[in-house]
NUGU-220850 format. One line per 8 residues: number of its first residue (from 1); their letters; for each residue y, x, z of N, C-alpha, C, O. Coordinates in nm, 3 decimals. Each point is the difference from the previous one (the first is absolute). Layout:
% residues N
NUM = A = Y/X/Z/Y/X/Z/Y/X/Z/Y/X/Z | ...;
END
This chain:
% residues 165
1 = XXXXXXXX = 10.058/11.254/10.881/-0.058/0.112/-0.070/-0.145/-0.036/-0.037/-0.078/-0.058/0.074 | 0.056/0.096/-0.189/-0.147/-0.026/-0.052/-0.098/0.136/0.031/0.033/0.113/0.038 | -0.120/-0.147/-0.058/-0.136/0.115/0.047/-0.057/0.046/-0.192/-0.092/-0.064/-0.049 | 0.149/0.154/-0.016/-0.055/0.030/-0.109/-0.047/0.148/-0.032/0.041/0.103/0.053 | -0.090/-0.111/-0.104/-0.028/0.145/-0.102/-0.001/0.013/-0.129/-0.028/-0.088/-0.081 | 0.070/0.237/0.051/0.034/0.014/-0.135/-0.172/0.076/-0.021/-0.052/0.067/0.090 | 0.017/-0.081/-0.157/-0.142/0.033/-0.053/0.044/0.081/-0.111/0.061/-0.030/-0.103 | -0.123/0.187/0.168/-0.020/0.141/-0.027/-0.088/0.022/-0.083/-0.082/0.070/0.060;
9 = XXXXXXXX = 0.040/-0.090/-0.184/-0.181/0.118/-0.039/0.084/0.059/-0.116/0.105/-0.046/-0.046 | -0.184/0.180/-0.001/-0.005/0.072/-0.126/-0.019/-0.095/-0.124/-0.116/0.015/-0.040 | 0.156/-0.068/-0.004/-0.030/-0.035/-0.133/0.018/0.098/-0.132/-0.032/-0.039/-0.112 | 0.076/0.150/0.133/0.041/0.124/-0.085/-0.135/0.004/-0.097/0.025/0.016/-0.119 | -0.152/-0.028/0.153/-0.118/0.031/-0.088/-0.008/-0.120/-0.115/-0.024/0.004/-0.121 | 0.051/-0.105/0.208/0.009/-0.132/-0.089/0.127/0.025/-0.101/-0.020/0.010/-0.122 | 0.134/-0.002/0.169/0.062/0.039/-0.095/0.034/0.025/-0.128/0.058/-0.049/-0.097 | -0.146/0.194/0.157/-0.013/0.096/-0.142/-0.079/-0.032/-0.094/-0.011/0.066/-0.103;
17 = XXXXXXXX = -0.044/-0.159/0.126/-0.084/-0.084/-0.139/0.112/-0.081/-0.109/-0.003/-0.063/-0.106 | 0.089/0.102/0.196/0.112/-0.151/-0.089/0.156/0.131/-0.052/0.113/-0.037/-0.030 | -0.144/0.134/0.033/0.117/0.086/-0.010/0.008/0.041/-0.142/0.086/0.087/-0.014 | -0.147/-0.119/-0.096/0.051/-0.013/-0.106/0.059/-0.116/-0.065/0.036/-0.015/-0.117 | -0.033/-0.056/0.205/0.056/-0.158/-0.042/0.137/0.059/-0.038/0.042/0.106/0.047 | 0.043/-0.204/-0.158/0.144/0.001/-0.029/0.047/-0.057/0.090/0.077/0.051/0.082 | -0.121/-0.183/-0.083/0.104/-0.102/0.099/-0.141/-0.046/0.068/-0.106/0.016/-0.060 | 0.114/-0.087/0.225/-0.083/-0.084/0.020/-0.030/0.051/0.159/-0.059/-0.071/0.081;
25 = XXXXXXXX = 0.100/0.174/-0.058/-0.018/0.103/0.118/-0.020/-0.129/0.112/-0.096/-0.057/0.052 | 0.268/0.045/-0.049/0.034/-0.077/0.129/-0.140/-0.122/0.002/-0.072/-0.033/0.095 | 0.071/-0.010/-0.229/-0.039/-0.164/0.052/-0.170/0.047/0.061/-0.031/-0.066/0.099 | -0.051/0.142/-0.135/-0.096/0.066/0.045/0.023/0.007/0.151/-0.055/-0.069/0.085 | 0.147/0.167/-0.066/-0.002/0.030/0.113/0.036/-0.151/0.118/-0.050/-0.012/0.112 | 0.147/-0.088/-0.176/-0.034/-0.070/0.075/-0.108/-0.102/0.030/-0.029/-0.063/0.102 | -0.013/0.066/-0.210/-0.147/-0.115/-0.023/-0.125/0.131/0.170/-0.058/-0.034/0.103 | 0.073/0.123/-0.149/-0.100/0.095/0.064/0.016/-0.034/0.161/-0.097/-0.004/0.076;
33 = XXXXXXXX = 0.250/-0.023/-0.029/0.043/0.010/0.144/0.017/-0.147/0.019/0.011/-0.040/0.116 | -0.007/-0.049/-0.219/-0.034/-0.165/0.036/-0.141/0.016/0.060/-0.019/-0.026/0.119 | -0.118/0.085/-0.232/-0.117/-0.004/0.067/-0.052/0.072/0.095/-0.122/0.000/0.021 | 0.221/0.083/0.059/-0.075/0.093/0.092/0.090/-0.091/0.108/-0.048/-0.016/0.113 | 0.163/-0.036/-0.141/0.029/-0.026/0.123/-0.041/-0.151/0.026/0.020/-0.047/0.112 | -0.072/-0.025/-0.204/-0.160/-0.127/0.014/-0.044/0.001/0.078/0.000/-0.080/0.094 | -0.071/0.215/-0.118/-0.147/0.055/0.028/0.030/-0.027/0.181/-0.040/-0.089/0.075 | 0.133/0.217/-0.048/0.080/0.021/0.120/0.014/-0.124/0.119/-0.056/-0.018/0.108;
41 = XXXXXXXX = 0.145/-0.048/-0.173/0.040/-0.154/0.037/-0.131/-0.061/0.067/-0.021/-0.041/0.114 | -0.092/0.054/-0.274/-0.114/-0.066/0.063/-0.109/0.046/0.151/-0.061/-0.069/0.082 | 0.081/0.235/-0.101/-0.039/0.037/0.106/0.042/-0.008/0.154/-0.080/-0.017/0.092 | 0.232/0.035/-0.079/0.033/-0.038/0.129/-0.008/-0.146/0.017/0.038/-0.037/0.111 | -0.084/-0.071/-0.203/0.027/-0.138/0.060/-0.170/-0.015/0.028/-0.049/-0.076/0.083 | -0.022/0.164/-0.170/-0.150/-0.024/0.061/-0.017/0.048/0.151/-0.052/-0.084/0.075 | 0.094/0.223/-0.011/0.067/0.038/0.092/0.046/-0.029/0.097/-0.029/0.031/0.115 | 0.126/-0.113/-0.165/0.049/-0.110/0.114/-0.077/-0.114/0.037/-0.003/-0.020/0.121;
49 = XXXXXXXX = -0.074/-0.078/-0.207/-0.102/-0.072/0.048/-0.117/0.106/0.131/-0.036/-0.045/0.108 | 0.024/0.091/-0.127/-0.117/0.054/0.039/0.085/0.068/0.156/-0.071/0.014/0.099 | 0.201/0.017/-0.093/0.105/0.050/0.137/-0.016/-0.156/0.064/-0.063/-0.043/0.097 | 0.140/-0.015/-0.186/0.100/-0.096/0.121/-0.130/-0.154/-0.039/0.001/-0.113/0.049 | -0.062/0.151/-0.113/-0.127/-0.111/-0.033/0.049/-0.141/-0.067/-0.069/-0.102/0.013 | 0.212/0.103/-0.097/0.011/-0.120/0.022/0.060/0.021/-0.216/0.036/0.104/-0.054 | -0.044/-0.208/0.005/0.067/0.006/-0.133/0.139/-0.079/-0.057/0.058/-0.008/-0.108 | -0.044/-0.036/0.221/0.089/-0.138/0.000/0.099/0.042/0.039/-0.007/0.104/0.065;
57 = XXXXXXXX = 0.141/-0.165/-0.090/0.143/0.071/0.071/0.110/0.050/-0.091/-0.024/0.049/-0.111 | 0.141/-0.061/0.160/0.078/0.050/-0.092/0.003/0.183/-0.021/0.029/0.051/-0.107 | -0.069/0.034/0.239/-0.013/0.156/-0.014/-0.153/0.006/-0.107/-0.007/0.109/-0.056 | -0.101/-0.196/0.024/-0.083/0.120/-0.059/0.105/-0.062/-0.207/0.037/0.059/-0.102 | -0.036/-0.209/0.155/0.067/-0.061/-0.134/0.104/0.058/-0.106/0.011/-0.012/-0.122 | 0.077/0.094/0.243/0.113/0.110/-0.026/-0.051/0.099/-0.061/0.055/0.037/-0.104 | -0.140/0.012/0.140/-0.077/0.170/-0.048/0.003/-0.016/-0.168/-0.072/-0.074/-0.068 | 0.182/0.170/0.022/0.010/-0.030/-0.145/0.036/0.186/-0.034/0.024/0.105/0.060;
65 = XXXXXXXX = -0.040/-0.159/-0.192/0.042/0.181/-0.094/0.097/0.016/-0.091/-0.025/-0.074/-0.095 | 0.114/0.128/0.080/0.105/-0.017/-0.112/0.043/0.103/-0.061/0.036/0.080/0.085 | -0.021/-0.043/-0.181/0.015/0.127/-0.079/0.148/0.038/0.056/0.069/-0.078/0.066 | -0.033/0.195/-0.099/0.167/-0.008/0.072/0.072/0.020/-0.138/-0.071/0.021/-0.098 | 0.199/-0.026/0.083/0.015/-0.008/-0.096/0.005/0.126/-0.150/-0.016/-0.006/-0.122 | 0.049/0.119/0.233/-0.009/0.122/-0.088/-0.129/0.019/-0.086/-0.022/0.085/-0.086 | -0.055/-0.181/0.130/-0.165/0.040/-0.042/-0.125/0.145/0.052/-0.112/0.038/-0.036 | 0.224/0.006/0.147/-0.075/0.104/0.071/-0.080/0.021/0.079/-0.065/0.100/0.031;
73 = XXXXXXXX = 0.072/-0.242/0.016/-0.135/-0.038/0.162/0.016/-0.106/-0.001/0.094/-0.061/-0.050 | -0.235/-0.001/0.139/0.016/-0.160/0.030/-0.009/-0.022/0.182/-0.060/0.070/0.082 | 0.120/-0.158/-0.065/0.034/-0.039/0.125/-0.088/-0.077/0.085/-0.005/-0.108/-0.058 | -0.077/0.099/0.172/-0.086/-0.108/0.037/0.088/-0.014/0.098/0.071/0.092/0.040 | -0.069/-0.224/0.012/0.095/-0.063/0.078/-0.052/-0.157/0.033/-0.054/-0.086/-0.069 | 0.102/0.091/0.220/-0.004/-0.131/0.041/0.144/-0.041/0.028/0.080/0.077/0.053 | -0.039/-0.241/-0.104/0.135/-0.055/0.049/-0.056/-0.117/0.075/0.049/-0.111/-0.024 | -0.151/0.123/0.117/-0.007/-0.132/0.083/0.128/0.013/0.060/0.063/0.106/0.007;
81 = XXXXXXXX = -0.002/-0.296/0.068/0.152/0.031/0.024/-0.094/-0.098/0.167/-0.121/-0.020/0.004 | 0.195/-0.011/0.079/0.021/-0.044/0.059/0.114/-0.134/-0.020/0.086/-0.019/-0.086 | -0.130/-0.063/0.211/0.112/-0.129/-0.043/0.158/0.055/-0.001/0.088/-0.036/-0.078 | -0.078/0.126/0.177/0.141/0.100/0.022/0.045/0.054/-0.100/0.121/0.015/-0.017 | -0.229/0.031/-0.083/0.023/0.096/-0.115/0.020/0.164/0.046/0.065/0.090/-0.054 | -0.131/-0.093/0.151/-0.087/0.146/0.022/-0.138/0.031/-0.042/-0.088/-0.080/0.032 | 0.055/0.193/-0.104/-0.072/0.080/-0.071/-0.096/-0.021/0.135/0.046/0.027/0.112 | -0.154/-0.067/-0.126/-0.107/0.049/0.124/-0.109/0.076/-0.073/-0.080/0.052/0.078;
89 = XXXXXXXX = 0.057/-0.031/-0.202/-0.106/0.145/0.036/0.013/0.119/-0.003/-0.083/0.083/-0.037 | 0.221/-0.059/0.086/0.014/0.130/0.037/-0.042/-0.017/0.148/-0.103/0.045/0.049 | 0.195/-0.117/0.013/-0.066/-0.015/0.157/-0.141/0.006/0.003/-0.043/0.085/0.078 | -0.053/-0.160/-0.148/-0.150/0.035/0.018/-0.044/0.132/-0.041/-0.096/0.046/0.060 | 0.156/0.032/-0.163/-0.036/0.115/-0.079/0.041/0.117/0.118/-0.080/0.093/0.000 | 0.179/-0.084/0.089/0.033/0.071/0.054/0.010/0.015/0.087/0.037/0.106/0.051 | -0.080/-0.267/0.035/-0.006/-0.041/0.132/0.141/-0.003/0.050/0.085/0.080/-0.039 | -0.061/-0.189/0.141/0.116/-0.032/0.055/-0.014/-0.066/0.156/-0.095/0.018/0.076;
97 = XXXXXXXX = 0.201/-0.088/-0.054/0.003/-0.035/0.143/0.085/-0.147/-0.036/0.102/0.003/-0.070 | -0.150/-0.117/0.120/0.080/-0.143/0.020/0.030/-0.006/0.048/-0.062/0.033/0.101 | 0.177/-0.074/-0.084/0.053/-0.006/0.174/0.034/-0.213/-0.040/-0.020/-0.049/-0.111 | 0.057/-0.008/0.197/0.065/-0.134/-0.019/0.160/0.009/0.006/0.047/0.077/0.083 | 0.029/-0.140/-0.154/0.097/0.000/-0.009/0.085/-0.125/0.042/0.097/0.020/0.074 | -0.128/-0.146/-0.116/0.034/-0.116/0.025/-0.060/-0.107/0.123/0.000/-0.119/0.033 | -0.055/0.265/0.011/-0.068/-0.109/0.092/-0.093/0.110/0.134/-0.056/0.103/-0.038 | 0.052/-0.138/0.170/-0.105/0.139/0.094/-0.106/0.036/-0.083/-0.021/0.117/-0.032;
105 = XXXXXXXX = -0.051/-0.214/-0.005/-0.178/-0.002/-0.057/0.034/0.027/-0.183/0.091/-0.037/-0.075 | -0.207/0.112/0.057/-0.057/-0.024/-0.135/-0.102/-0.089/0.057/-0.055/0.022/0.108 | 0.022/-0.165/-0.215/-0.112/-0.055/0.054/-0.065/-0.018/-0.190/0.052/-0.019/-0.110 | -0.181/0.038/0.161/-0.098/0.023/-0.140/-0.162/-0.076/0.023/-0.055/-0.028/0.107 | 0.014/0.013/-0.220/-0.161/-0.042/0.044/-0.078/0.132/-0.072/0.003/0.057/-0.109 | -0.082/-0.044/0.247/-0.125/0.089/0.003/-0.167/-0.041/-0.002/-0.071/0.003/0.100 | 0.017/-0.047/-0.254/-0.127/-0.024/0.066/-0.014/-0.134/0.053/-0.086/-0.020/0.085 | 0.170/-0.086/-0.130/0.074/-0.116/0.052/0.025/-0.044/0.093/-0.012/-0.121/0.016;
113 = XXXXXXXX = 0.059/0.210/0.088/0.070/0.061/0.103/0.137/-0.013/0.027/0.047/0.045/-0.104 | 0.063/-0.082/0.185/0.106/0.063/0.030/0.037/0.100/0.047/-0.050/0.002/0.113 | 0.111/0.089/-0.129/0.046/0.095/0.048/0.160/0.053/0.004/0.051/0.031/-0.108 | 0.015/-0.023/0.211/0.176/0.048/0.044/-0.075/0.193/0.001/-0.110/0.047/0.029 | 0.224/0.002/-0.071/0.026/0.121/0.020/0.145/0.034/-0.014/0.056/-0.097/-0.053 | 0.014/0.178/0.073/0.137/0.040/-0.011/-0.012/0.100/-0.040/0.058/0.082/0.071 | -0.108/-0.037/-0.160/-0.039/0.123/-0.095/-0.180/-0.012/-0.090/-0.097/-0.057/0.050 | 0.097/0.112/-0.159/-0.093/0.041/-0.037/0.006/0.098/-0.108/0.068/-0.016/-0.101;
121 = XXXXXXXX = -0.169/0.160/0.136/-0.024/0.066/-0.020/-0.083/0.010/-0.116/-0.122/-0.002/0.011 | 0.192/0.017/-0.142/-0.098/-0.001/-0.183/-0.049/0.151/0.028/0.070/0.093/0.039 | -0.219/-0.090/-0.071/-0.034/0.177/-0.057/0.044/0.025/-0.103/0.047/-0.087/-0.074 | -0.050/0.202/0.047/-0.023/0.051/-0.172/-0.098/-0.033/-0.030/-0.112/0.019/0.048 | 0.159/-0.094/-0.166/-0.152/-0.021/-0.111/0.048/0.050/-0.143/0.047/-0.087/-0.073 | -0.053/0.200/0.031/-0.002/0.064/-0.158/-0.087/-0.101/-0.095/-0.099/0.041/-0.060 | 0.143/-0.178/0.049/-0.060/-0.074/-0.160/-0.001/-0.006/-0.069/-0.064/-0.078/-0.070 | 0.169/0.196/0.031/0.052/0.035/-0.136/-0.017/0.128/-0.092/-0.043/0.017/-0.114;
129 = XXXXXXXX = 0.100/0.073/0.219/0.011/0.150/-0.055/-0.142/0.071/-0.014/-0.043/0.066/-0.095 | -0.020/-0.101/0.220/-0.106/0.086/0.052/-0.175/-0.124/-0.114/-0.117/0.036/-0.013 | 0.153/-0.110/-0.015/-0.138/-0.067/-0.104/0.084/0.019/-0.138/-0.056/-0.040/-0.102 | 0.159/0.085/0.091/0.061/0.025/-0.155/-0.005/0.163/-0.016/-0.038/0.058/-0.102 | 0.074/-0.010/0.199/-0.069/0.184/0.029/-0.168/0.021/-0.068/-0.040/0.059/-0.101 | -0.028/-0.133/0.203/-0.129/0.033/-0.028/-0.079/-0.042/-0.115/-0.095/0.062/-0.048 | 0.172/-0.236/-0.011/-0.055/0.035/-0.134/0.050/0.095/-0.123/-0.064/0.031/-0.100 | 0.197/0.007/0.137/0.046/0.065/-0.135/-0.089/0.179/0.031/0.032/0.094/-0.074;
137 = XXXXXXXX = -0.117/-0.078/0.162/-0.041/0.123/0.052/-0.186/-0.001/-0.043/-0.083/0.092/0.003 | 0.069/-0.264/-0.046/-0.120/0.017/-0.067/-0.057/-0.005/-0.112/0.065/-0.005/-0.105 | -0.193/0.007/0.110/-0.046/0.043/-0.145/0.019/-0.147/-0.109/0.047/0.007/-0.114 | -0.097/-0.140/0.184/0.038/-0.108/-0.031/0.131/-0.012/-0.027/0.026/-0.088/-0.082 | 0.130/0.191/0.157/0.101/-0.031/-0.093/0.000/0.045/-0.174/0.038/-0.064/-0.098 | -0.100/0.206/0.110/0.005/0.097/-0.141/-0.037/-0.082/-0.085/0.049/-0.003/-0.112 | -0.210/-0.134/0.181/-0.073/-0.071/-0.146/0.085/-0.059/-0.051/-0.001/-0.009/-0.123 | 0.106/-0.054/0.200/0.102/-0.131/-0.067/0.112/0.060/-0.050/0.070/-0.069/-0.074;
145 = XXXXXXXX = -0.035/0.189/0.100/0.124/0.055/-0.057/-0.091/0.022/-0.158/0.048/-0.045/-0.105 | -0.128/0.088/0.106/-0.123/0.050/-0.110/0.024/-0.148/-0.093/0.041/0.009/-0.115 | -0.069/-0.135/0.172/0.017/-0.085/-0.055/0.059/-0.073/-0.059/-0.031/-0.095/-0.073 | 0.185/0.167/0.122/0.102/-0.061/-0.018/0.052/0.048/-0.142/0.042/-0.062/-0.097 | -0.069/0.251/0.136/0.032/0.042/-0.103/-0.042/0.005/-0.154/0.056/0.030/-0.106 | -0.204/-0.081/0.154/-0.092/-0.055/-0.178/0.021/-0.146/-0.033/-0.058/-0.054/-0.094 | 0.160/-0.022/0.192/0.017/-0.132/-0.020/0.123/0.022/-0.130/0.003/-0.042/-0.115 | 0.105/0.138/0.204/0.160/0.051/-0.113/-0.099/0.041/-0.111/-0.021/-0.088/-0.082;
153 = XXXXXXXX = -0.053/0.226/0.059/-0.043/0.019/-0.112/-0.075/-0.071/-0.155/0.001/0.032/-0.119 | -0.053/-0.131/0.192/-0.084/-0.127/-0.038/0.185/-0.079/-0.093/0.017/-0.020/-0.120 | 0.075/0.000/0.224/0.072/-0.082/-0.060/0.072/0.099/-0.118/0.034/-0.056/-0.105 | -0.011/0.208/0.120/0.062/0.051/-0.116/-0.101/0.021/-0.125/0.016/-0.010/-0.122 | -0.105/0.035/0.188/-0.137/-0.021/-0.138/0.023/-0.081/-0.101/0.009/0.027/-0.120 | -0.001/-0.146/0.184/-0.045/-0.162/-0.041/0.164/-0.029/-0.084/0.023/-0.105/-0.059 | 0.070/0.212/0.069/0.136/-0.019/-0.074/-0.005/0.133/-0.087/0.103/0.010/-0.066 | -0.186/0.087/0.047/-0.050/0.062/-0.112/0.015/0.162/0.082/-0.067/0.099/-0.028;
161 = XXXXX = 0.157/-0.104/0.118/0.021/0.084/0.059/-0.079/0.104/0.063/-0.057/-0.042/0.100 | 0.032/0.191/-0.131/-0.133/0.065/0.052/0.058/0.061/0.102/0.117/0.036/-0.013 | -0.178/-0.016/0.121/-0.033/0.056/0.082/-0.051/0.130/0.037/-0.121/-0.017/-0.017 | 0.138/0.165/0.066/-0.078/0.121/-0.026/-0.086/0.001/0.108/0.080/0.004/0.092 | -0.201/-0.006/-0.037/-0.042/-0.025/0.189/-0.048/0.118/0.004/-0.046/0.044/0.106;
END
């Protein structure tokens, strides 16, 4: 299982700038939720540097955005896999428990350290939902949606196309 979110905001105001269009709705609307869910993407991976301190790896490498296909929301999602081909940032996103399976010990390096345990205990760490929450809740999201939306207007202009704002 992967650790994703579907990314929620009003775009209804933005919209309505584009609601006399004949044709062109959809592709707007998805150009709009490509760049918010960028924006998004970019924030929880800044986020995550600054949690787990590190940039390297296949979980922050994974952290990607993808429009879905209806064109109604965009998805942030991690598919880091494991060598097994288990999803591990849900286990970090939601916290879990290791147990060893193939063997008494989990053995790991700590700090370049050895360490046996026969369990370990992941916290919750929200790297996703909770830094993709708080930017779509700020004022810095509104500038780039703002931006996004005089970026579309700019391109129907520039094809003769007016705009009412």
């Amino acid at each position: 299982m992967a650790d994703f979110i579907s990314v929620q905001t009003d775009m209804s105001d933005a919209m309505k700038l584009f609601d006399g269009l004949e044709k062109g709705q959809k592709t707007i609307a998805r150009h709009l939720l490509a760049g918010v869910g960028t924006s998004v993407k970019n924030r929880v991976k800044k986020e995550y540097r600054a949690l787990f301190k590190k940039t390297s790896g296949n979980l922050y490498k994974s952290i990607s955005r993808r429009v879905v296909r209806s064109g109604k929301a965009v998805v942030i999602d991690t598919k880091a896999r494991a060598a097994n081909q288990v999803f591990y940032g849900y286990a970090l996103a939601e916290g879990s428990t290791i147990r060893a399976k193939s063997s008494n010990y989990l053995t790991f390096q700590v700090d370049g350290k050895w360490a046996k345990k026969m369990e370990v205990k992941l916290p919750s760490r929200d790297f996703v939902a909770a830094p993709a929450n708080r930017y779509l809740s700020s004022p810095e999201y509104r500038e780039q949606l703002d931006r996004l939306v005089q970026k579309e207007i700019d391109k129907l202009e520039k094809k003769g196309i007016v705009v009412s704002r």
